[in-house]
Rosetta silent file (secondary structure, phi, psi, omega in degrees, C-alpha in Angstrom):
SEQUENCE: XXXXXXXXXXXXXXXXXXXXXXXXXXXXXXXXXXXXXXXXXXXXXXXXXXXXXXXXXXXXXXXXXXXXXXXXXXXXXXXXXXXXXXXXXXXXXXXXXXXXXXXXXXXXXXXXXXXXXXXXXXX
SCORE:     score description
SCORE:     0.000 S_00000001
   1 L     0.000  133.894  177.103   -5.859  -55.353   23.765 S_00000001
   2 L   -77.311  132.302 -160.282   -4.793  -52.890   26.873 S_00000001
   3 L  -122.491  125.823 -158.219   -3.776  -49.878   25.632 S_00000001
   4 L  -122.063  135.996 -166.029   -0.756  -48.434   27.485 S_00000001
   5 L   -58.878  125.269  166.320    0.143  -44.561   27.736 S_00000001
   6 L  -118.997  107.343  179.589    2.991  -44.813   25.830 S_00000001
   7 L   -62.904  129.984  176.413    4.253  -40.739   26.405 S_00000001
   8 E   -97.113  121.415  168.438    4.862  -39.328   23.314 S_00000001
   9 E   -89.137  113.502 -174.376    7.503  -36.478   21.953 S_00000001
  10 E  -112.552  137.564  166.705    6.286  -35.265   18.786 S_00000001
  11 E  -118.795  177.095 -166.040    8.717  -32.751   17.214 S_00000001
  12 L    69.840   14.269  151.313    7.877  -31.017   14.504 S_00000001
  13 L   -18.497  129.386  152.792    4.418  -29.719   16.473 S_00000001
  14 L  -150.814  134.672  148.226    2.598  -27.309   14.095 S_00000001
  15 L   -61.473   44.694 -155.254   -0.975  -25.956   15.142 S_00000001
  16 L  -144.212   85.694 -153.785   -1.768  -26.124   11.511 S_00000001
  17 L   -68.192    3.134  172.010   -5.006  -28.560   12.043 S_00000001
  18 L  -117.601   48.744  175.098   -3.852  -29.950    8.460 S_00000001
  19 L  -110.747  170.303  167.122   -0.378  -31.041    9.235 S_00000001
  20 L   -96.022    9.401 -175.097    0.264  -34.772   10.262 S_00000001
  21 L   -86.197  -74.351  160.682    2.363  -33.884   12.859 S_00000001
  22 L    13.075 -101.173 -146.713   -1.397  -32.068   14.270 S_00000001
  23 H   -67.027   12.466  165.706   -3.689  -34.965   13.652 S_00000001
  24 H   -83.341 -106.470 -173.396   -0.672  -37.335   15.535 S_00000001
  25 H     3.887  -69.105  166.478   -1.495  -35.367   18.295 S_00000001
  26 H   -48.724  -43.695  177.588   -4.637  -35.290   18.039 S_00000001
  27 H   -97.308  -28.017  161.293   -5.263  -39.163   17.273 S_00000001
  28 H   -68.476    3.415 -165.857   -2.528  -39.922   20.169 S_00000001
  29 L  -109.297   -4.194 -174.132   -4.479  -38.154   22.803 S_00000001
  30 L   -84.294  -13.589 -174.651   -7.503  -40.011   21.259 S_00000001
  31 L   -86.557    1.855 -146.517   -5.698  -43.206   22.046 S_00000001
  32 L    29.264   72.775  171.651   -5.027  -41.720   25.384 S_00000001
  33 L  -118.271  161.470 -157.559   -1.364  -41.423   25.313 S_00000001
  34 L  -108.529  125.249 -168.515    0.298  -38.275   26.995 S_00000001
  35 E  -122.195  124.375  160.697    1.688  -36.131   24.392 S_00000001
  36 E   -85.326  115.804 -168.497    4.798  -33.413   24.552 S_00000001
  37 E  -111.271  147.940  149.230    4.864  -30.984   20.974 S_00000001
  38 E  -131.389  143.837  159.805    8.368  -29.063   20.447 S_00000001
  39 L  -153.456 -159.254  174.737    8.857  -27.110   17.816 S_00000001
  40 L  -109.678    6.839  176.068   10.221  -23.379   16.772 S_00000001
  41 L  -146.074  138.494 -179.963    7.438  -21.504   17.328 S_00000001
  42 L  -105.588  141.013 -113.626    4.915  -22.455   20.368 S_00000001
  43 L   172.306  165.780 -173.707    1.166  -23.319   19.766 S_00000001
  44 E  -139.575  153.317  175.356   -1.504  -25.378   21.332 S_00000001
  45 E  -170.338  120.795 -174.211   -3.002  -28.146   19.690 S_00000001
  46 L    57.987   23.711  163.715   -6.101  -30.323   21.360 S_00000001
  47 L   118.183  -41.021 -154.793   -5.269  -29.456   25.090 S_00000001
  48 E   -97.780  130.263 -155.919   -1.522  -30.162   24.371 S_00000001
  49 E  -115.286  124.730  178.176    1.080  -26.927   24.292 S_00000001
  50 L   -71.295  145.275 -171.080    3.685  -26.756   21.881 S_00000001
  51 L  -129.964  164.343 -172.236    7.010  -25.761   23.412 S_00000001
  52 L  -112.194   -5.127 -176.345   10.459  -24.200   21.705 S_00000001
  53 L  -123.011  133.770 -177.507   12.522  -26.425   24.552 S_00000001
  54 L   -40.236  149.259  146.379   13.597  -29.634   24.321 S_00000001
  55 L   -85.604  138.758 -137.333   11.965  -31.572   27.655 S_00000001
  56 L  -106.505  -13.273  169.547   14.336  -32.045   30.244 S_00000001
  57 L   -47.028 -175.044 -158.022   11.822  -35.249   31.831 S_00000001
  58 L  -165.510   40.603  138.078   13.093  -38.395   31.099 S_00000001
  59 L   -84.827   17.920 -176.848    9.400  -40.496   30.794 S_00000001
  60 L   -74.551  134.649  168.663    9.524  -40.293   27.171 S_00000001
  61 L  -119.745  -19.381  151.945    8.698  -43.875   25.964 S_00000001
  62 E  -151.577  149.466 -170.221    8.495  -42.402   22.229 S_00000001
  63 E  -117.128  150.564 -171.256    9.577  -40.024   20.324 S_00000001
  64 E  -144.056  113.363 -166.528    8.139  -39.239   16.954 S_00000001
  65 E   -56.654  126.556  162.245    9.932  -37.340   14.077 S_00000001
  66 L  -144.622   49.692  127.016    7.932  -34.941   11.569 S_00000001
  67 L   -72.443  128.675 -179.020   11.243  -33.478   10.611 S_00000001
  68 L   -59.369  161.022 -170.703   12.956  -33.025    7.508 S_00000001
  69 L   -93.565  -23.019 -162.611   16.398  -35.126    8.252 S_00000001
  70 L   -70.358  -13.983 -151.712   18.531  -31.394    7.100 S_00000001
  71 L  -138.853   43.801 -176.674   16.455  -29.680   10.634 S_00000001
  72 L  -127.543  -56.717 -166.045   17.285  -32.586   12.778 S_00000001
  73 L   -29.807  -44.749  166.812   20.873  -32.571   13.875 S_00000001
  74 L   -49.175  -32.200  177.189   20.178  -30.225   16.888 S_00000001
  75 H   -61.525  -16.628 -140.604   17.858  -33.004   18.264 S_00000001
  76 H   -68.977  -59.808 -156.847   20.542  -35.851   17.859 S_00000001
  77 H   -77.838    1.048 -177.690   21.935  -35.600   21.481 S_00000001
  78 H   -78.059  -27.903  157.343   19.036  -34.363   23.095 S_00000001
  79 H   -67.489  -16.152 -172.230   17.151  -37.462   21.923 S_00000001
  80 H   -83.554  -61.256 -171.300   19.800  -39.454   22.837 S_00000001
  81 H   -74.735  -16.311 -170.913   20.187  -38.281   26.248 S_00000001
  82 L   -75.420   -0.456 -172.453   16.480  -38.522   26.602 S_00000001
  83 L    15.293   67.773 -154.412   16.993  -42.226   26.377 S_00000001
  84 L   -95.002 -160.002 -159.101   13.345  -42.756   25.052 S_00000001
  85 L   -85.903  -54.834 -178.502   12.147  -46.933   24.080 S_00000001
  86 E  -139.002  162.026 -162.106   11.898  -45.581   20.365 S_00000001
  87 E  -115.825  121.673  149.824   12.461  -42.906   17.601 S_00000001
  88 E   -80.927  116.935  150.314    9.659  -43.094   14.774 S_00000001
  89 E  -101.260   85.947 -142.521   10.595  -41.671   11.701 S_00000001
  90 L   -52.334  171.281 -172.214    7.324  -40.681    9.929 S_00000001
  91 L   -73.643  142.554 -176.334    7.573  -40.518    5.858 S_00000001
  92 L    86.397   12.457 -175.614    9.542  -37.610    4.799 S_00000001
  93 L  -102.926  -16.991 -152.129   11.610  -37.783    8.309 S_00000001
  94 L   -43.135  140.207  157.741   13.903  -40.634    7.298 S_00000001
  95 L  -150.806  122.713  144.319   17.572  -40.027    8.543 S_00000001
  96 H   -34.432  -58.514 -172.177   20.301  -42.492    8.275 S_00000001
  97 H   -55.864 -102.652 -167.187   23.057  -40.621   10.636 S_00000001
  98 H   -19.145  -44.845 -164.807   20.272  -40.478   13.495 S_00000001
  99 H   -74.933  -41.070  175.306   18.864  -43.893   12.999 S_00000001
 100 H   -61.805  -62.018  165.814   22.504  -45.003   13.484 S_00000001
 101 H   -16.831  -77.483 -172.398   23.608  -42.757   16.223 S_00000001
 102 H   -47.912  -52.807 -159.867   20.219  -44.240   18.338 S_00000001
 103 H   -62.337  -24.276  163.465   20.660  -47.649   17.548 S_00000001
 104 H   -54.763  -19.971 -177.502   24.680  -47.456   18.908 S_00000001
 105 L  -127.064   46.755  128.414   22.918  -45.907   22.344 S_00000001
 106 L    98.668   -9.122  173.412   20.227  -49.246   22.546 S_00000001
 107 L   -72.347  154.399 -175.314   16.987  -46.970   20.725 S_00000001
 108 E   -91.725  168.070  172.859   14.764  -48.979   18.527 S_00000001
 109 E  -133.001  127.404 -159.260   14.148  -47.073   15.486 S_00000001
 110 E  -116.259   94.403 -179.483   10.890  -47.320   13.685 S_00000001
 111 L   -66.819   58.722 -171.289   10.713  -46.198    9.405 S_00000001
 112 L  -138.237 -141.626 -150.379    6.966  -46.352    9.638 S_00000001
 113 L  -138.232   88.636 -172.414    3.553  -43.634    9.631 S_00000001
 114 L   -62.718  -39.280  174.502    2.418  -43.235   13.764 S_00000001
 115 L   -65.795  -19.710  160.687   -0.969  -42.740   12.240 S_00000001
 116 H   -72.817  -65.776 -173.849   -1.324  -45.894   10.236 S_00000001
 117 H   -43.943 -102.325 -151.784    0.502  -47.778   13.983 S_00000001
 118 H     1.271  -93.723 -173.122   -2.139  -45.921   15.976 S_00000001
 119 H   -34.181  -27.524 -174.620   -4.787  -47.183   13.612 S_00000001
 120 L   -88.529  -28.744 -157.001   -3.423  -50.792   12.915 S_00000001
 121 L    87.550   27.238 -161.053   -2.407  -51.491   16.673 S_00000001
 122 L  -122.316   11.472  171.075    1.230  -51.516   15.783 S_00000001
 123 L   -92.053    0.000    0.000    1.869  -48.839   18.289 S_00000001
């Protein structure tokens, strides 16, 4: 199978080499996909530099939650305007509002674990 950059927005970056937001990083750059960290504090992790500002490109093809749903609402329109192909919302990310919000402006929204896709090929 051809394995296609799909650029990634992970929020919820932490340089904390035992978080899963981390090893997504880590195991998406192993997959060679091009990966953008945001968070609230800025950090490096693998190569890839954690940032405190939303990105204003507009090559995102997914974005991938490792947010709490209560520390998300600042994100809604910036993901939104960011018009990326899909929002993953890893376990413990889950949001209802947001999953609605995207799917009314055409994003798919994905309830699933990007390191189990990565590993399975479901990415």
């Amino acid at each position: 199978m051809e394995n296609i950059n799909k650029k990634t927005l992970v929020i919820g970056a932490s340089p904390k080499p035992e978080r899963y937001s981390n090893i997504a990083i880590r195991m998406l750059r192993e997959y060679d996909h091009e990966v953008v960290g945001i968070a609230k504090r800025v950090g490096q992790v693998d190569g890839v530099t954690i940032q405190t500002e939303f990105p204003k490109e507009n090559n995102i093809h997914t974005v991938t939650m490792y947010l709490g749903a209560r520390h998300q609402p600042e994100y809604y329109d910036p993901i939104i305007h960011l018009k990326p192909q899909r929002v993953i919302f890893n376990p413990g990310a889950e949001n209802d509002e947001l999953k609605e919000k995207l799917e009314l402006a055409g994003i798919e929204t994905v309830e699933n674990c990007t390191l189990v896709m990565l590993r399975t090929g479901q990415f």
